[in-house]
C-alpha positions as a LaTeX table, in Angstrom:
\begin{tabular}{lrrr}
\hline
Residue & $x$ (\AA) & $y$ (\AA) & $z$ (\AA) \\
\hline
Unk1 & $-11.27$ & 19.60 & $-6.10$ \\
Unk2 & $-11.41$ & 17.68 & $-9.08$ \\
Unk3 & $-7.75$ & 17.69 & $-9.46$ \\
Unk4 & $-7.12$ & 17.06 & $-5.96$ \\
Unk5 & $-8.85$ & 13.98 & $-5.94$ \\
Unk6 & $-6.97$ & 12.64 & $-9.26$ \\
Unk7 & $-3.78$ & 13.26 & $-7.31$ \\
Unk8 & $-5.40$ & 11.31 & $-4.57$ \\
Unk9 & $-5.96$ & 8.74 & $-7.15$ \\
Unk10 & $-2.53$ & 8.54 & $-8.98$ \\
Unk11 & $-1.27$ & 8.52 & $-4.99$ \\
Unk12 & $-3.08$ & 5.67 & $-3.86$ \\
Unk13 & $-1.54$ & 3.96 & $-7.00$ \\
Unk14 & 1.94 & 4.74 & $-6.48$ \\
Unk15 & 1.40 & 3.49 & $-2.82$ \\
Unk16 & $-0.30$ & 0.61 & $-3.99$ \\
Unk17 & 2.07 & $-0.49$ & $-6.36$ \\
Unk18 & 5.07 & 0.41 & $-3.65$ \\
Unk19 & 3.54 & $-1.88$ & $-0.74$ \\
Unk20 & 2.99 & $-4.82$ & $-3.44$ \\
Unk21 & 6.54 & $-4.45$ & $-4.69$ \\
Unk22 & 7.68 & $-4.40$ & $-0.68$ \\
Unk23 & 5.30 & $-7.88$ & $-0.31$ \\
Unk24 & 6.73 & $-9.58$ & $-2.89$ \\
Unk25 & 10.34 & $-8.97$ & $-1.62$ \\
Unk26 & 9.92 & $-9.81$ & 1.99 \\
Unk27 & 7.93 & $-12.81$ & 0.60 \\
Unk28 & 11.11 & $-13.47$ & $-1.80$ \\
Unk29 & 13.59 & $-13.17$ & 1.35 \\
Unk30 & 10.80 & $-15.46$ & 3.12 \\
Unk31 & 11.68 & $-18.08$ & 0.58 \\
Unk32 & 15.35 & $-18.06$ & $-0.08$ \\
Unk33 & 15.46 & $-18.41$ & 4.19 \\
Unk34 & 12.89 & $-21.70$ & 3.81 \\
Unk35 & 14.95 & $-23.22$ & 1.16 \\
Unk36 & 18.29 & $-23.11$ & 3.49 \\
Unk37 & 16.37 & $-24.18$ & 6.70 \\
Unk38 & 15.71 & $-27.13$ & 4.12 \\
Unk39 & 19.48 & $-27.71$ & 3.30 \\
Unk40 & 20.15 & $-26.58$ & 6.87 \\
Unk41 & 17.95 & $-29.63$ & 7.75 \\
Unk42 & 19.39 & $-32.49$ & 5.29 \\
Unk43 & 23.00 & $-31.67$ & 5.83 \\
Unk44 & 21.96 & $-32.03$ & 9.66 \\
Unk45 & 20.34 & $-35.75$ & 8.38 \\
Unk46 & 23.61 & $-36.41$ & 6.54 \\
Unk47 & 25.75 & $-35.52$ & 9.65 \\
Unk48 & 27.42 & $-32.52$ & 7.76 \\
Unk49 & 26.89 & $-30.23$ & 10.57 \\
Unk50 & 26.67 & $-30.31$ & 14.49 \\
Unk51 & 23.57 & $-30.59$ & 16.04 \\
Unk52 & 24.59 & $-27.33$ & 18.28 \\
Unk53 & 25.12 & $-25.84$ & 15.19 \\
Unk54 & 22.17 & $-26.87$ & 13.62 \\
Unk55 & 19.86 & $-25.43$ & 16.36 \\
Unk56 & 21.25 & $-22.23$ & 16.57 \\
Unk57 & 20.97 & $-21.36$ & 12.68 \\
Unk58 & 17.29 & $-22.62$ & 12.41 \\
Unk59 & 16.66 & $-20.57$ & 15.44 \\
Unk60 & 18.12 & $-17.72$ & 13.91 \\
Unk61 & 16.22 & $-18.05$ & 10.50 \\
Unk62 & 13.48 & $-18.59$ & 11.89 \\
Unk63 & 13.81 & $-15.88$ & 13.79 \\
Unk64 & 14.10 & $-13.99$ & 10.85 \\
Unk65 & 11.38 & $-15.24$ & 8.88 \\
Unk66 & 9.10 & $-14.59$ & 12.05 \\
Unk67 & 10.06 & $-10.94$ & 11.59 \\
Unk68 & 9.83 & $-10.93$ & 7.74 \\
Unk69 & 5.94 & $-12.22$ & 8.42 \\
Unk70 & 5.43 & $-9.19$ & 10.49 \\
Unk71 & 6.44 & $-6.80$ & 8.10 \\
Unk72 & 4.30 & $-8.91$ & 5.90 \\
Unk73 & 1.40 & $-8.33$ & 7.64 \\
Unk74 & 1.79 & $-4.44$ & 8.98 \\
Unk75 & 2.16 & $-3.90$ & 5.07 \\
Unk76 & $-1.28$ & $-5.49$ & 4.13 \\
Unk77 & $-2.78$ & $-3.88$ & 6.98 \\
Unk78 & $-1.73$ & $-0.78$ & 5.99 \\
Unk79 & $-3.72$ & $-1.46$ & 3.06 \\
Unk80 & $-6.73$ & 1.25 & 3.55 \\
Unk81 & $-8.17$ & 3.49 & 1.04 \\
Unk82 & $-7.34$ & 6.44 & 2.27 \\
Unk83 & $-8.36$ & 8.10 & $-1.29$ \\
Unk84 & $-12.21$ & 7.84 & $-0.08$ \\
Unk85 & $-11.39$ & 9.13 & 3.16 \\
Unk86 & $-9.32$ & 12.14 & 1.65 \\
Unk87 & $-12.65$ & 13.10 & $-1.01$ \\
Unk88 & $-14.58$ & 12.72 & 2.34 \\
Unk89 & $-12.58$ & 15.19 & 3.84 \\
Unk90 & $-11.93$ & 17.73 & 0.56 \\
Unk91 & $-16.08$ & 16.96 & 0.71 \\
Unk92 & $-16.29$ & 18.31 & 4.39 \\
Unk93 & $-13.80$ & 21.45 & 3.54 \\
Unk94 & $-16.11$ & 22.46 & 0.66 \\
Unk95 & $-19.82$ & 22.13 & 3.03 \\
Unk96 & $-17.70$ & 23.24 & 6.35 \\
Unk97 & $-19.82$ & 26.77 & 5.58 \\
Unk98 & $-22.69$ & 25.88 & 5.04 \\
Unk99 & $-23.06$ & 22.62 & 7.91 \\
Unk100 & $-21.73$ & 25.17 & 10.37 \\
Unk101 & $-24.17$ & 28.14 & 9.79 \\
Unk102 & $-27.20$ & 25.49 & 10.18 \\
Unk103 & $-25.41$ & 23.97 & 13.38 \\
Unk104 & $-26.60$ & 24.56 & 17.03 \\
Unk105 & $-23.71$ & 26.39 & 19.08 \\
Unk106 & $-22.83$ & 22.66 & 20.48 \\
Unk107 & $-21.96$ & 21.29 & 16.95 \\
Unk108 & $-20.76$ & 24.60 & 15.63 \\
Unk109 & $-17.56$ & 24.28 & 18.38 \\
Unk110 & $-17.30$ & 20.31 & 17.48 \\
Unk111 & $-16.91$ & 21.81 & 14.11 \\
Unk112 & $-14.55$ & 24.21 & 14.67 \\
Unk113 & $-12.42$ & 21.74 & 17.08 \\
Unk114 & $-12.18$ & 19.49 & 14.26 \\
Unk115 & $-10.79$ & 21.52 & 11.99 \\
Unk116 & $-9.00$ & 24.42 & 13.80 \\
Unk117 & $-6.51$ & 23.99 & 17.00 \\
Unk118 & $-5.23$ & 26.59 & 19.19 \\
Unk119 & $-6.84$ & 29.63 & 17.53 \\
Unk120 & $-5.95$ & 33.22 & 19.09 \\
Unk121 & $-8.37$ & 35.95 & 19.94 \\
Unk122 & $-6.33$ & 38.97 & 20.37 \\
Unk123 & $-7.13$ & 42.80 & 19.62 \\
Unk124 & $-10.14$ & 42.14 & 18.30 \\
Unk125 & $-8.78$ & 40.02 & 15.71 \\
Unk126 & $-9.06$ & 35.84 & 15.40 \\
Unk127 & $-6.25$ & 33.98 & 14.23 \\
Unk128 & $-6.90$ & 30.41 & 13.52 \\
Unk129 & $-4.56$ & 27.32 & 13.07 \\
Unk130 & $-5.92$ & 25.21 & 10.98 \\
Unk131 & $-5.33$ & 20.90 & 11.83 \\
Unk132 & $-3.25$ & 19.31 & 9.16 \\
Unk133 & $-4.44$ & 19.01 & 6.00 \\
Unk134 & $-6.86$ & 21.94 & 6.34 \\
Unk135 & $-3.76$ & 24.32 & 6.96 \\
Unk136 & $-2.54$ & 23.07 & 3.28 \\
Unk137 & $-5.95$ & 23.90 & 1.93 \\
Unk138 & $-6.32$ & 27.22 & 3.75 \\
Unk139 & $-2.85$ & 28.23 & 2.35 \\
Unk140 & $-3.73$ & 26.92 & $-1.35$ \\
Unk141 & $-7.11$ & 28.88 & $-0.90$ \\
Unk142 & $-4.93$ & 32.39 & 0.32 \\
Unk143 & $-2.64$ & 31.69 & $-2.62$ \\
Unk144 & $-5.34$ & 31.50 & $-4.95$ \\
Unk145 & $-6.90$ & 34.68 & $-3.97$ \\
Unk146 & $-3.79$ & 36.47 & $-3.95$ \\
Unk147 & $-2.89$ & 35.33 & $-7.19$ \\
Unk148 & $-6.75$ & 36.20 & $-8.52$ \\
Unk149 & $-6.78$ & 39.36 & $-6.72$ \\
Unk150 & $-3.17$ & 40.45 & $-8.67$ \\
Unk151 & $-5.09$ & 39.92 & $-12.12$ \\
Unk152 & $-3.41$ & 36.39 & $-12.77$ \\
Unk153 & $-5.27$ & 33.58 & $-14.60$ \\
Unk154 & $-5.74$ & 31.18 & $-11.42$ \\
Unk155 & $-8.67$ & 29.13 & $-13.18$ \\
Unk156 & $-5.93$ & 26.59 & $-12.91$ \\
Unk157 & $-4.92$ & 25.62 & $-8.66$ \\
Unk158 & $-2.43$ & 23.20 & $-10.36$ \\
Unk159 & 0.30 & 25.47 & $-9.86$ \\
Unk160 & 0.04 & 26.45 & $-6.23$ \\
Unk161 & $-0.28$ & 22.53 & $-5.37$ \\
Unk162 & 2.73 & 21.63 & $-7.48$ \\
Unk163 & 5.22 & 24.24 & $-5.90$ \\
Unk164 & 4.66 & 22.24 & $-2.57$ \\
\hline
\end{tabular}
């Protein structure tokens, strides 16, 4: 788990550092599209241009920069820590055991329904699909045990999470 949630860590960064660099170039494009409205406007003043022609390139850009401040803003909203919520959840996997064998039969299937989807009870046998990301760690954890039960040093998960 401990590994997992340094991933999660060196993740976030990446993403971090990705959405700032994606700011500052929209905010960059924002610019450059201000500073020829500007010219736009004082060649307009100096009778350069038509007025028709005027209108419909500020309209245009600012069209544009209306769209550039959107992407703006979906990118700083996007901004969540989702590193907290993933250790929540890798927190969850690791007590799902325990919380469920103390749960009433009510919570036990609010449980389950969080975590599993369209399970299968056939010939006496239960299949479970597991909701995304507990299928990864339910994999990883089958992996593990295979590779443990073959004699293999799996002290180390590192391995099994890389080849994915």
């Amino acid at each position: 788990m401990d590994w997992i949630v340094e991933a999660l860590h060196q993740s976030h960064a990446d993403e971090k550092r990705f959405r700032e660099d994606a700011i500052t170039r929209l905010q960059e494009e924002q610019s450059k599209i201000q500073n020829r409205l500007d010219r736009l406007y004082d060649d307009r003043l100096d009778g350069f241009i038509e007025p028709d022609f005027f209108e419909r390139k500020s309209r245009e850009w600012r069209q544009t920069q209306k769209r550039l401040a959107d992407q703006i803003t979906e990118y700083q909203e996007a901004a969540h820590d989702y590193v907290q919520d993933g250790i929540r959840l890798l927190e969850l996997s690791k007590k799902a055991y325990f919380l469920y064998k103390q749960q009433d039969s009510s919570e036990k299937r609010k449980l389950l329904n969080f975590v599993c989807s369209n399970s299968i009870w056939k010939d006496h046998t239960l299949t479970a699909t597991f909701r995304q990301p507990f299928d990864l760690l339910a994999i990883t954890n089958t992996t593990w045990e295979r590779e443990k039960a073959a004699g293999a040093d799996s002290s180390d998960l590192r391995p099994i999470w890389l080849r994915r």
